[in-house]
C-alpha positions, 0 to 999 in steps of 0.5 A, a space after each residue: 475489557 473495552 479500552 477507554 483510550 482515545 481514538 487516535 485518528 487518520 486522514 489518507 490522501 491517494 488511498 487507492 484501494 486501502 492497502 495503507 487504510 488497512 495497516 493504519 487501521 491494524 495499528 489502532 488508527 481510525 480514519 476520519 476520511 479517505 481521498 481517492 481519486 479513481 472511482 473503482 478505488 474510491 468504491 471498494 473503500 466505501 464497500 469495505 468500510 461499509 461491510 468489514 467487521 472491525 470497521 464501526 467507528 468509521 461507519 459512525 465517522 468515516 467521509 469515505 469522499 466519492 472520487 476526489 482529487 486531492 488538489 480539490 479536497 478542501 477538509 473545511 467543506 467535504 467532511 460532514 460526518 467528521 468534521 466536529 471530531 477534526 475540530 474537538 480533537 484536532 487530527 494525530 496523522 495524515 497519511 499518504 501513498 501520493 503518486 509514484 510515476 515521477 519517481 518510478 525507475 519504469 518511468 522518466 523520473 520527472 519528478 517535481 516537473 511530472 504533474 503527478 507529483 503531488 507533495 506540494 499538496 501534501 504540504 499545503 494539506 499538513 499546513 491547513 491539519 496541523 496533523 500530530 504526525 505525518 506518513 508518507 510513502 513513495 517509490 525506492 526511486 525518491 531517495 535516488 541522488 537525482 532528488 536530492 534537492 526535492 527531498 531537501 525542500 520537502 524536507 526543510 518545508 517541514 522543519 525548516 531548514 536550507 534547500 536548492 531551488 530549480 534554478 540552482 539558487 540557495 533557498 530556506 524555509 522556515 518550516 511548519 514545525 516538524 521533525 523530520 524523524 526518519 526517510 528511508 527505505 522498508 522492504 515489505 518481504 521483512 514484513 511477511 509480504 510474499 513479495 519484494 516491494 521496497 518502499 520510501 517512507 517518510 515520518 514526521 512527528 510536530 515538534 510539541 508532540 516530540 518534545 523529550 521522546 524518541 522515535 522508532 524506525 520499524 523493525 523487521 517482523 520476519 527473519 525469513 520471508 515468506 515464500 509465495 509457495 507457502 502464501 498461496 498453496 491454499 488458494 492454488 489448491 482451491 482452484 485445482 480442486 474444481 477440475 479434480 474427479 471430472 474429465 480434467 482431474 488428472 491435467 488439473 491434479 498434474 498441474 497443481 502438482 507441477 506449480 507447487 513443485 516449481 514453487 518450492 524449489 525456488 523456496 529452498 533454493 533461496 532459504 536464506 536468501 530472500 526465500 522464493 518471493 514475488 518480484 514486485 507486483 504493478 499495477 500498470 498504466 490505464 493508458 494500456 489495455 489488459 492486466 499482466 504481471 510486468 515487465 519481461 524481467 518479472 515474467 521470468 522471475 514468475 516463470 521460476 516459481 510456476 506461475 504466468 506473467 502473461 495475464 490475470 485469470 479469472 476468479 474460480 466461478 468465472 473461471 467455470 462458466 467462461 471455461 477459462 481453465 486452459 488459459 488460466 490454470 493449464 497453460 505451459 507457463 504455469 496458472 495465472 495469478 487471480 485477482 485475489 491471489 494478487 492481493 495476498 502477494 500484497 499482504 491484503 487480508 481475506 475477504 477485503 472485496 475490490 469493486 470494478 472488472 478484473 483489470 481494474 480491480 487487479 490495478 488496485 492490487 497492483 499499486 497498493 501499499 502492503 498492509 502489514 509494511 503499513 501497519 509497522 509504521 503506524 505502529 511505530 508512529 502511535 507509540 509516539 502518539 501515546 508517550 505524548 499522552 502520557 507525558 501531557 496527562 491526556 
């Protein structure tokens, strides 16, 4: 039966390629607009709002904005097609995954002093929506000690409250008028990602929508992980298969053979204690060439589970007519990863298409919210949205 429930409806800042679009969308959010600056990102959201089943509404409702920097996204001007439903109904969430470098522990950490750090404009924009919650999602190192007095300020700029100024003087502020419900730290192996990818996740709920209720933190989904032999033996095996009955069936029959014992090893021998995942997935700096599976640490943790860190391999038909088979799935380390089988390691659905070359399509891979962590959020966030219906006889 077709639900007469009203939208609950998004705005997604730094949306990259709509890892957190996806989950939010999971969760029953639709999305009014998406904001992404890079153009290869901005294009795979408008392809796959475009074509993916389930994605009407945000046909009919959706600014999916081409390349746009935050700090120039003015809501008032750049929202044609859902700038009536933001002014008739207001907006229940603004959502964002806002730049991690300033945070990163790969990086230097500057935070309030990277040019990167986008919080501020997250604020300004919660002040001009007035959004009924707000998501934010960052890098572990956020919640480092080193930030403590960033977290404060963003903390008391929301609900008000005391916090230290750069210069080491006591400030206040009186807030926007929100609680701060919860900031900490969700790991998405808990989620079923095949990966371990801890995340900082803000949650904010205005204060008139929290009135007498109780927000919910998301539990785990998943007791046990899920392994990365089990996530991708469909998708190895499909690749393999290509070579099987030609002059490299017995190579390619050996290899796979090899990855999946590798993998399964790994499986077992972590059975209850983190269950052969990935090590996080990165995207890598546009400032260097090429596309790899990080640093030297989690080229080994890649190593133990069959697969080579040294590259991104092309997909199974690039594959053929490069003749890229030795390289990509024959080599000593093992196959490498594709594009694809990247992003089931990030907990993207099949068939969400990403636009651009392979190394900027894996960089979209690489730096995306998991989908399905998003998706506990959202959760999460909506049961509050609807008690507050309920409780206002809306």
């Amino acid at each position: 039966m077709y639900s007469t429930e009203k939208e609950f409806t998004s705005i997604e800042i730094c949306a990259g390629a709509g890892g957190q679009a996806i989950g939010l969308h999971q969760a029953g959010f639709r999305h009014l607009a998406l904001v992404e600056i890079d153009p290869y990102a901005a294009r795979t959201l408008a392809e796959n709002v475009r074509v993916q089943d389930g994605w009407e509404w945000e046909r009919a409702h959706c600014d999916v904005l081409p390349p746009t920097d935050v700090k120039d996204f003015k809501p008032s001007r750049d929202l044609p097609k859902s700038g009536d439903v933001l002014a008739n109904e207001g907006l229940d969430l603004l959502a964002g995954g806002v730049p991690c470098p300033p945070f990163s522990h790969a990086g230097k950490q500057l935070g309030r002093d990277d040019e990167r750090d986008l919080f501020p404009r997250m604020l300004e924009l919660v002040e001009e929506l007035n959004p009924r919650a707000v998501m934010i999602e960052n890098v572990r190192g956020i919640m480092d000690p080193k930030f403590s007095d960033y977290r404060d300020w963003i903390t008391a700029r929301l609900q008000g409250g005391d916090y230290r100024e750069e210069d080491g003087s006591e400030a206040s502020d009186p807030g926007l008028g929100y609680t701060v419900c919860n900031w900490g730290v969700l790991e998405a192996s808990n989620f079923g990602v095949p990966q371990l990818r801890p995340r900082a996740i803000l949650v904010a709920i205005r204060d008139d929508v929290l009135k007498g209720l109780t927000y919910q933190w998301p539990t785990a989904t998943h007791t046990e992980p899920v392994s990365v032999a089990d996530a991708l033996r469909e998708s190895m095996l499909e690749r393999y298969e290509k070579y099987f009955g030609g002059v490299h069936d017995e190579i390619a029959r050996a290899k796979y053979a090899h990855w999946y014992e590798r993998a399964s090893i790994r499986r077992d021998e972590l059975k209850g204690k983190g269950g052969g995942v990935a090590p996080t997935l990165v995207g890598g700096s546009k400032k260097h060439g090429g596309a790899d599976l990080g640093p030297s640490r989690a080229k080994a943790a890649w190593k133990q589970l069959g697969v080579s860190g040294l590259g991104v391999a092309n997909d199974i038909d690039l594959c053929r007519d490069k003749e890229s088979h030795e390289r990509d799935l024959f080599g000593p380390d093992g196959p490498m990863l594709t594009v694809q089988q990247a992003a089931i390691i990030q907990g993207f659905p099949s068939g969400w298409v990403f636009s651009g070359g392979k190394t900027a399509q894996y960089r979209q891979v690489g730096n995306a919210f998991p989908p399905p962590v998003a998706a506990a959020v959202g959760k999460s966030v909506i049961d509050v949205l609807r008690a507050a219906r309920r409780r206002d006889g809306h």
